[in-house]
Z-matrix of the N, CA and C atoms (Angstrom, degrees):
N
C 1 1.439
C 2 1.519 1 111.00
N 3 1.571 2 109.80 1 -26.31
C 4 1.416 3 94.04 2 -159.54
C 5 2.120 4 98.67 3 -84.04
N 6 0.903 5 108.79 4 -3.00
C 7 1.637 6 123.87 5 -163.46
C 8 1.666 7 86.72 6 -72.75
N 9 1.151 8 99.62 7 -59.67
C 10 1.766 9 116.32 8 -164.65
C 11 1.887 10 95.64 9 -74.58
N 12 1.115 11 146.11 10 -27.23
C 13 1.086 12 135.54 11 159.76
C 14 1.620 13 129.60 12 -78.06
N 15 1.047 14 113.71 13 -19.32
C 16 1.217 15 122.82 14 170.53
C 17 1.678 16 107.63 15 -97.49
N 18 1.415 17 145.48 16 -13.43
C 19 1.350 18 136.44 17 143.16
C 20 1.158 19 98.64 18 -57.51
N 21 1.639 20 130.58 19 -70.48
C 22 1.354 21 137.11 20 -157.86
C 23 1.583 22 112.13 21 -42.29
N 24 1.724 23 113.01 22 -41.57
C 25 1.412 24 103.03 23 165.78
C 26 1.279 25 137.78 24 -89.37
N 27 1.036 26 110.12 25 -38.60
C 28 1.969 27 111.34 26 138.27
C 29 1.487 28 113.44 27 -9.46
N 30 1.147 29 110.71 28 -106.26
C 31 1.622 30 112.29 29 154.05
C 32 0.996 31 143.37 30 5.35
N 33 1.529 32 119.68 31 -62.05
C 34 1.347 33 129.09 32 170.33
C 35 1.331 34 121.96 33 -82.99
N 36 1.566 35 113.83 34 -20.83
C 37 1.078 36 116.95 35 150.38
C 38 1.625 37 125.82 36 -56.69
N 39 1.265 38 106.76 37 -52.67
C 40 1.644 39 104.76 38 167.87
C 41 0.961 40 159.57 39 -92.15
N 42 1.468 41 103.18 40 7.62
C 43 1.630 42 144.25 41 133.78
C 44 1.909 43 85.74 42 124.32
N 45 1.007 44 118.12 43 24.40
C 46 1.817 45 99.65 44 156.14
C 47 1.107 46 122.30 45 -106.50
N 48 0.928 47 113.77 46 -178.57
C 49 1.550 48 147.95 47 -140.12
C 50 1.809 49 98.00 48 -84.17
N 51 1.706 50 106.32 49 115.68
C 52 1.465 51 98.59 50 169.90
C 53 1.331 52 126.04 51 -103.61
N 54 1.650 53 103.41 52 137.28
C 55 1.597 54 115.26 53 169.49
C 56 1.630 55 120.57 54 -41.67
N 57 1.929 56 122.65 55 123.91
C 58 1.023 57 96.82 56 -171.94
C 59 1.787 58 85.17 57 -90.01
N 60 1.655 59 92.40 58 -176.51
C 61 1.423 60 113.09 59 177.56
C 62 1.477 61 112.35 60 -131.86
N 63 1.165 62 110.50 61 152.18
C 64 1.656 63 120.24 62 175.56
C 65 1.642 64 99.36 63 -159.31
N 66 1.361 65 121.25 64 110.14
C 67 0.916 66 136.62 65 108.91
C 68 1.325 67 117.23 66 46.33
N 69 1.546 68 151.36 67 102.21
C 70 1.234 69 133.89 68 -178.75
C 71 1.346 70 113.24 69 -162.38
N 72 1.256 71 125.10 70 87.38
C 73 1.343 72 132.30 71 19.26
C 74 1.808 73 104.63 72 -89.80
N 75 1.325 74 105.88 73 154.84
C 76 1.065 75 124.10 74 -172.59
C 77 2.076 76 108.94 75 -91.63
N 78 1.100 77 115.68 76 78.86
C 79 1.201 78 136.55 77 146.30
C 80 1.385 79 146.37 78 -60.17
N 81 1.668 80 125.77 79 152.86
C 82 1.753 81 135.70 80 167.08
C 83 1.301 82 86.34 81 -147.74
N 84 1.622 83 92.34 82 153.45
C 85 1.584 84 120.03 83 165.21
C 86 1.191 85 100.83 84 -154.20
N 87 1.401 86 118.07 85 120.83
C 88 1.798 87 115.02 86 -168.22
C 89 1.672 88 85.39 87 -145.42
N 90 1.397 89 94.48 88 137.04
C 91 1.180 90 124.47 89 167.25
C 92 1.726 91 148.50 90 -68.58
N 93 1.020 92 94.25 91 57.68
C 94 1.431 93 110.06 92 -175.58
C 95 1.830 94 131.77 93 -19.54
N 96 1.941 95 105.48 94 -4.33
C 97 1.561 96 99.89 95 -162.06
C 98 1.561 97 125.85 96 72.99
N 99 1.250 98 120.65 97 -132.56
C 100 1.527 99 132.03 98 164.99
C 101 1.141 100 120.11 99 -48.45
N 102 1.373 101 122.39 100 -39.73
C 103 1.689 102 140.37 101 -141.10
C 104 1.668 103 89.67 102 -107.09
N 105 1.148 104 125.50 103 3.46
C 106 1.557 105 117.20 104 -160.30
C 107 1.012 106 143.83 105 80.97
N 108 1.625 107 123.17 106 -127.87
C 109 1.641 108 111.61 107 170.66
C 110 1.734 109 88.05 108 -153.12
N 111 1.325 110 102.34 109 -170.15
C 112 1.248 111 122.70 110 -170.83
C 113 1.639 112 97.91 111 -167.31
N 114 1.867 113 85.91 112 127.60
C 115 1.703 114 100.67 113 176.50
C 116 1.975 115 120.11 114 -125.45
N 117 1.349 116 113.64 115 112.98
C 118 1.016 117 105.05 116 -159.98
C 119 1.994 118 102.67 117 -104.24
N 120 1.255 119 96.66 118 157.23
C 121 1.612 120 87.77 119 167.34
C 122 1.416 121 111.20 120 -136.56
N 123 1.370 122 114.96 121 153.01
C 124 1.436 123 119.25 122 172.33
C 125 1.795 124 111.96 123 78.55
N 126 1.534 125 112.38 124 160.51
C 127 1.832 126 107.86 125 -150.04
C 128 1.412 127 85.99 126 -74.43
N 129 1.299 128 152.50 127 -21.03
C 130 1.450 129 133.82 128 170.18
C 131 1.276 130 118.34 129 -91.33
N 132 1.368 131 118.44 130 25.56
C 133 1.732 132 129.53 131 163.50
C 134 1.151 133 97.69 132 30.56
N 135 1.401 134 113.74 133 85.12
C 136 1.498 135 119.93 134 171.46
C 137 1.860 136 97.68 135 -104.68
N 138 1.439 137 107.90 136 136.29
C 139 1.361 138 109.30 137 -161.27
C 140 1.524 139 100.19 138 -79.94
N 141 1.396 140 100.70 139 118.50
C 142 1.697 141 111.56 140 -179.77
C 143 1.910 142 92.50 141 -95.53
N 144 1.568 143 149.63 142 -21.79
C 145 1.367 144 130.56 143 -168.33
C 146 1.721 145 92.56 144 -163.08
N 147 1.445 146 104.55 145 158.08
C 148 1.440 147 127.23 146 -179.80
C 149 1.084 148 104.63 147 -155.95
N 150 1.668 149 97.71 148 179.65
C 151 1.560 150 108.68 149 -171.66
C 152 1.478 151 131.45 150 43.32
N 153 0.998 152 114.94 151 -123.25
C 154 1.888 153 127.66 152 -160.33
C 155 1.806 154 87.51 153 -85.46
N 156 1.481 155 124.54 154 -32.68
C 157 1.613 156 98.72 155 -159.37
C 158 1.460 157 86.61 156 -90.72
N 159 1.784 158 122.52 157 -38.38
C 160 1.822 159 98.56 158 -179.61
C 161 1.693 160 121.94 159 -59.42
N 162 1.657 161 105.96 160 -25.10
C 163 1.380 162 92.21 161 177.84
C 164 1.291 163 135.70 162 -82.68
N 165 1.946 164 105.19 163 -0.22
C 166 1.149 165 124.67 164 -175.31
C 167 1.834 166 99.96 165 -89.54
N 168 1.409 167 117.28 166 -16.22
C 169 1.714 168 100.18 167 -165.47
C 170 1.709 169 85.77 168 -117.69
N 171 1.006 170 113.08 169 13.18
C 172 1.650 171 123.70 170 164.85
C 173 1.150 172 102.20 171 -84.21
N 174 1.498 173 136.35 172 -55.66
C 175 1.236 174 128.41 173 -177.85
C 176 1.263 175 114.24 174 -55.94
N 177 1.538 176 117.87 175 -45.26
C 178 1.225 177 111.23 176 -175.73
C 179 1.449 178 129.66 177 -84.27
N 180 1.454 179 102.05 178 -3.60
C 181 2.038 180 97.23 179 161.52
C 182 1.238 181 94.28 180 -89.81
N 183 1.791 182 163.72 181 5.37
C 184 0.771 183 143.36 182 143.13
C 185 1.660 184 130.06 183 -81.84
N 186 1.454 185 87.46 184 -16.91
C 187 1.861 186 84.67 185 -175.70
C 188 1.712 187 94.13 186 -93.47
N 189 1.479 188 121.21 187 -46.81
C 190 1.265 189 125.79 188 -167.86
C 191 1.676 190 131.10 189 -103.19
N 192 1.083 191 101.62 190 -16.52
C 193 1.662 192 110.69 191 170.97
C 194 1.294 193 105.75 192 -94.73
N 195 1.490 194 126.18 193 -74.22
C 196 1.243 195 119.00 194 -157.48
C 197 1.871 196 115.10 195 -84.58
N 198 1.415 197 98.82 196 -25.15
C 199 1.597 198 98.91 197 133.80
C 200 1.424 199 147.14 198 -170.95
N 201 1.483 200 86.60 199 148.69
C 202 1.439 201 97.56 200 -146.25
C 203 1.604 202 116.98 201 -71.70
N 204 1.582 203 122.06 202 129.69
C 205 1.090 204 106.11 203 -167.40
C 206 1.604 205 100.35 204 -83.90
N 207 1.357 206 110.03 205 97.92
C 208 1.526 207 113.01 206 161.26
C 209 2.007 208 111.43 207 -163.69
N 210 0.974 209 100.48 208 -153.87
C 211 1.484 210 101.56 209 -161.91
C 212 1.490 211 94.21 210 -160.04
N 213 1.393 212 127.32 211 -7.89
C 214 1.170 213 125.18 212 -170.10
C 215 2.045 214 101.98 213 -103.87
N 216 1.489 215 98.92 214 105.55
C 217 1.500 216 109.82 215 169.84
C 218 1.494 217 128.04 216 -31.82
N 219 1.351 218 118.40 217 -55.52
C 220 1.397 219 130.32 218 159.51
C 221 1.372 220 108.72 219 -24.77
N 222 1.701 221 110.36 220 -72.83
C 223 1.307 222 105.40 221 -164.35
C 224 1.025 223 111.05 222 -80.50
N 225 1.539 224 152.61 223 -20.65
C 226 1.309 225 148.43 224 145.94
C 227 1.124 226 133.51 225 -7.36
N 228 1.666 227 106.95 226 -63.91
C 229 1.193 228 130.28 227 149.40
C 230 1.363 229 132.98 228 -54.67
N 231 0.935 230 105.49 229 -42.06
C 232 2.031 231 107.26 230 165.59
C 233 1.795 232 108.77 231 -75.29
N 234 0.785 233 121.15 232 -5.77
C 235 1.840 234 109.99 233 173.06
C 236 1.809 235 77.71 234 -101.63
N 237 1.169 236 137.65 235 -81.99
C 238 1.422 237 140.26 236 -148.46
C 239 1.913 238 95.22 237 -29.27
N 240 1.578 239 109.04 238 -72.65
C 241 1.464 240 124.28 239 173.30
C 242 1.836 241 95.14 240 -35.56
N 243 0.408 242 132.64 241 -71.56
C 244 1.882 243 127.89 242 -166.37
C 245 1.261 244 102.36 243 -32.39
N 246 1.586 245 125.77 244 -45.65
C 247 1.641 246 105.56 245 -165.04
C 248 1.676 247 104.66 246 -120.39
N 249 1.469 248 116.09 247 37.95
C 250 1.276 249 143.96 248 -179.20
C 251 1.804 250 98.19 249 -63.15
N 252 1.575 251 117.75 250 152.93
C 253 1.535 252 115.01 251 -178.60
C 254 1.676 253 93.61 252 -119.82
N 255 1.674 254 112.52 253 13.10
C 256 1.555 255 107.67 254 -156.91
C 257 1.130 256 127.90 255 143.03
């Protein structure tokens, strides 16, 4: 998302034309606190995980996908490219 929002404002700043976006697969994972998490997939968020395993792959799009513990550019860019729509 953030690839497609940061062209999109570029863009609109300079009067072209913005890329749309959709989502693919269309996902939530929200964090419940104590109670765990909850992971839904698809636009009628049908619950695909709970408890201990959503709050366990919750941690890890926050500690490891969205950011990445590194400093090295290369690899930054190669996880970002992985969940690319284009």
């Amino acid at each position: 998302m953030g690839k497609f929002a940061g062209h999109n404002v570029a863009a609109d700043l300079l009067g072209n034309a913005l890329l749309p976006f959709t989502p693919d697969p269309y996902t939530t994972c929200l964090d419940l606190g104590s109670a765990g998490a909850v992971f839904t997939e698809g636009w009628d968020r049908r619950i695909a995980l709970t408890g201990p395993e959503a709050k366990t792959l919750k941690r890890n799009i926050n500690a490891l996908w969205i950011y990445p513990p590194t400093d090295d550019p290369e690899r930054i860019l190669a996880q970002a490219g992985r969940f690319s729509n284009g």
